[in-house]
N, C-alpha and C positions, 0 to 999 in steps of 0.2 A: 504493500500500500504506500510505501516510500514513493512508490513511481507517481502517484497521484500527484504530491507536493512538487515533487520535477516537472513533471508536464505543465501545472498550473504556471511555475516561475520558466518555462521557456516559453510557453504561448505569452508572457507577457512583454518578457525581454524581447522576441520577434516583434510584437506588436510595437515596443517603443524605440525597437529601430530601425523598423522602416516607414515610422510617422508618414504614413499614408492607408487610405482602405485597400483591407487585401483582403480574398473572398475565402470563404469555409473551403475550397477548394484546396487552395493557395496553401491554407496553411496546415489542411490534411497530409500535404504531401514536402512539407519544408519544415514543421514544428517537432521536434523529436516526442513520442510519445503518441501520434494520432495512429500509425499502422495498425487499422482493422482491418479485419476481412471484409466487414459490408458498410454498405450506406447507412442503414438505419444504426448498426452500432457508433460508424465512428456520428453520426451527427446526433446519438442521445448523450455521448460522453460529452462533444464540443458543449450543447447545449448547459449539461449540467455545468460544465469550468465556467460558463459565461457567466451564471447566474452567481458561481459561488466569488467570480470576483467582483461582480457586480457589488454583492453583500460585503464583500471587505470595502466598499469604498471606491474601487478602481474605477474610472469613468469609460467604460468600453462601447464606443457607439458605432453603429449601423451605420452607413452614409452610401453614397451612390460611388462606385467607382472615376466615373466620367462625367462631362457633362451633359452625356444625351440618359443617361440616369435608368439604363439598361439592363444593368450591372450593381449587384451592392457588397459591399464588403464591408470589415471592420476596420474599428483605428482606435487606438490611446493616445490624446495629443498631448504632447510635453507639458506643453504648456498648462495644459490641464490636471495633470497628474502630477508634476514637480513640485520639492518643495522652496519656494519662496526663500531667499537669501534673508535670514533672521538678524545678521548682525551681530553675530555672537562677539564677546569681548575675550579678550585674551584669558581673565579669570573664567571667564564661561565655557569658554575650550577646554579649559581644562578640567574645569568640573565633570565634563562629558567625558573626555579621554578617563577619567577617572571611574566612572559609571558604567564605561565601556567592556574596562578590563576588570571588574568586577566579577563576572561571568564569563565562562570560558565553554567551548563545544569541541567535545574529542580535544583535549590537552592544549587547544588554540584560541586566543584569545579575540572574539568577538565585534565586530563592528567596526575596526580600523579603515577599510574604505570609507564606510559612513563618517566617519569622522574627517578624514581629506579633505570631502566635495563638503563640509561645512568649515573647512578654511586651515586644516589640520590639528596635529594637538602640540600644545606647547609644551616642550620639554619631551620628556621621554619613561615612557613607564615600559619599557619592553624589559621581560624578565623578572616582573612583578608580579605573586600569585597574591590577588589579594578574597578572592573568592574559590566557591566549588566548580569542579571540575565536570558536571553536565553529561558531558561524551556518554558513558555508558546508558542515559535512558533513555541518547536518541532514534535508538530505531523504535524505541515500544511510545516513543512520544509521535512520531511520524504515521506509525500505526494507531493508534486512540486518534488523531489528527482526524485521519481517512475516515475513520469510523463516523466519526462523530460529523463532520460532511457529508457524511453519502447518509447516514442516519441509518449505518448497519449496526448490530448487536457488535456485543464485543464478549467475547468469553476468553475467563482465564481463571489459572490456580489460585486460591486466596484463603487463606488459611484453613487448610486441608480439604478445600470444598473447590468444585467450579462454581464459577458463578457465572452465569447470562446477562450480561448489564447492558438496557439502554443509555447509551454515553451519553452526554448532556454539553459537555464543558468540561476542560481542562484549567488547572489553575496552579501557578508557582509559589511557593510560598518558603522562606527560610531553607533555599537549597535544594527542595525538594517539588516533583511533580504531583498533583493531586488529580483524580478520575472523579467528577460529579455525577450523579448517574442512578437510575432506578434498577434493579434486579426485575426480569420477567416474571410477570404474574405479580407483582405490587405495585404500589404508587410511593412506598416511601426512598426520597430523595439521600441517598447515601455518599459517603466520601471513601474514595481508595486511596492508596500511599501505591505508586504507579511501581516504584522498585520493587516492590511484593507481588505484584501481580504476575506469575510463573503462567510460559507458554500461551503468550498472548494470541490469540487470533482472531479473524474477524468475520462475522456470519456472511451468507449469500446473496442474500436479500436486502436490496437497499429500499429506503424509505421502508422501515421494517417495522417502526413506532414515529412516533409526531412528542414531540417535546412540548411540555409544559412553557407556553409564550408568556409567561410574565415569572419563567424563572432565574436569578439572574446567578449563573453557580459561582462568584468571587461570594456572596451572600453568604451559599452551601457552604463552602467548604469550610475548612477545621483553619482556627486560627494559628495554633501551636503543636508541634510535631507530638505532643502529647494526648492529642485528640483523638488522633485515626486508629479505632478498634471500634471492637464489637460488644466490648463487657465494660463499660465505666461505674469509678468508684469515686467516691467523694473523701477528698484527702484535705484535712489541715495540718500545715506549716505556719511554725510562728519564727518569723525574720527579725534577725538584730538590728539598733538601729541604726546602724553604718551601712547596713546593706539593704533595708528597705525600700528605700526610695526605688532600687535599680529591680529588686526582687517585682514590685507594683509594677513599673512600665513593662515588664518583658509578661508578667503573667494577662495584661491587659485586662479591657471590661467584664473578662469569661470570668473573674475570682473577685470572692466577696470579700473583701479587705475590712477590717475592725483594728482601729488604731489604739496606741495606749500612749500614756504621758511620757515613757519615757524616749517616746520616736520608733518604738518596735512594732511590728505588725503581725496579724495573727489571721493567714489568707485560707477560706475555705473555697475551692477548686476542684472541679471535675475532671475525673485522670480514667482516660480511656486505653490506656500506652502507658503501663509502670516503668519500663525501662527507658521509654523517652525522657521521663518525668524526674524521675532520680538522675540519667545524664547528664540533665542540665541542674540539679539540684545541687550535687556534689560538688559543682566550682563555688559554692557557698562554704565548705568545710564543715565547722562547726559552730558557722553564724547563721544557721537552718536547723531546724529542729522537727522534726514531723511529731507531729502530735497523732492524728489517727491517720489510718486504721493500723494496728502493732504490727499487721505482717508486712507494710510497706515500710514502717517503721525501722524493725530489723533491717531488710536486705538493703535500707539504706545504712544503719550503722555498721553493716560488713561493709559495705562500699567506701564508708571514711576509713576504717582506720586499716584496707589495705592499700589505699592512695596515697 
């Protein structure tokens, strides 16, 4: 399903550089990716890319080849499609150059063309790891991609079970990819953690389900890597007061925070993900304290005092 995402970005690269109409013909037979067998396949496929970059935004229009208007073909005008010279300032450059390499795909760091044709970057961050490495969940993100486009099921391994999920949305969050998405035969709206999902594939049938139109999955999904499961418990943690402040901003609106006089906080939180939860607990040491439940309790006081 990778080949989707290539076909969609060569039909448009062709289309933006020969900034004139060229007919379904044209670019059945010049676009890499259109080789069907028949007319009716290859022009249900065209049809569906047009719609789908229609929907991202892309201004792909219809116009007459000539002007006896015989003939029609498509076009993306630059002009239409480009973005606008912003004026970025030197600080601003490099804020982006900064932003850029933050995220990396297969061990290389991201958007460095993008950043040239906006006037380059100042200074130099090559050799700089400043985020996660991405690379390994691009093929099963290119596959969810497909899926969730053509609105095929998607099944895969997920803790100990298959599951059949209509895909909804994909969404990144803290390094990680998330699957939004109903299970066949229900209506409730679920989150997957996409590197778990084992032996991804994708059903036959496209338009296989119609998605919920007023659902928006950055809403769905799980705000902290300690979200994504299937059995949540309700866990309190009482934070010292040197570390509370940072303990509040990272646990966000999801924890019920109860303050005391001497600046320590006492956050009750829903923990879906014990091992997410305590990974990130333990860079508190011993300025964290779990109060309940005693079995989360313990396996985090093995976890301090063999750190």
């Amino acid at each position: 399903m990778q080949k989707v995402i290539e076909r969609i970005l060569n039909l448009l690269a062709f289309l933006l550089t020969v900034d004139r109409p060229v007919t379904a013909d044209e670019i059945r037979h010049t676009v890499a990716g259109y080789d069907r067998d028949s007319d009716t396949a290859f022009h249900r496929t065209f049809e569906r890319d047009k719609d789908l970059l229609r929907r991202l935004g892309i201004p792909i229009e219809r116009e007459a080849t000539d002007v006896f208007e015989v003939e029609f073909g498509y076009v993306v005008h630059g002009e239409e499609y480009a973005l606008d010279d912003p004026g970025l300032t030197d600080e601003e450059r490099a804020a982006l150059a900064l932003a850029v390499q933050a995220v990396g795909f297969g061990g290389q760091p991201a958007g460095q063309e993008a950043m040239m044709k906006l006037g380059g970057a100042v200074g130099s961050l090559e050799g700089t790891e400043l985020g996660a490495d991405l690379g390994d969940q691009a093929g099963t993100v290119a596959l969810a991609f497909a899926a969730i486009s053509e609105r095929r099921l998607l099944l895969f391994d997920y803790r100990d079970r298959v599951r059949r999920v209509q895909p909804y949305g994909l969404v990144h969050r803290r390094g990680r990819w998330y699957l939004v998405g109903a299970e066949v035969g229900s209506d409730d709206v679920k989150v997957f953690r996409l590197d778990r999902a084992e032996e991804p594939r994708v059903g036959d049938r496209e338009n296989a389900f119609t998605p919920p139109h007023d659902l928006n999955p950055a809403d769905a999904v799980l705000r902290q890597p300690w979200d994504a499961g299937d059995s949540p418990t309700v866990a309190i943690v009482e934070f010292d007061a040197d570390v509370a402040w940072i303990a509040e901003r990272e646990l966000g609106s999801g924890a019920a925070i109860a303050r005391s006089a001497d600046g320590s906080i006492v956050a009750t939180v829903e923990i879906a993900e014990a091992g997410a939860f305590l990974g990130w607990l333990v860079g508190f040491e011993d300025r964290a304290e779990i109060v309940e439940p005693t079995s989360m309790r313990e396996r985090f006081l093995v976890m301090i005092e063999g750190s």
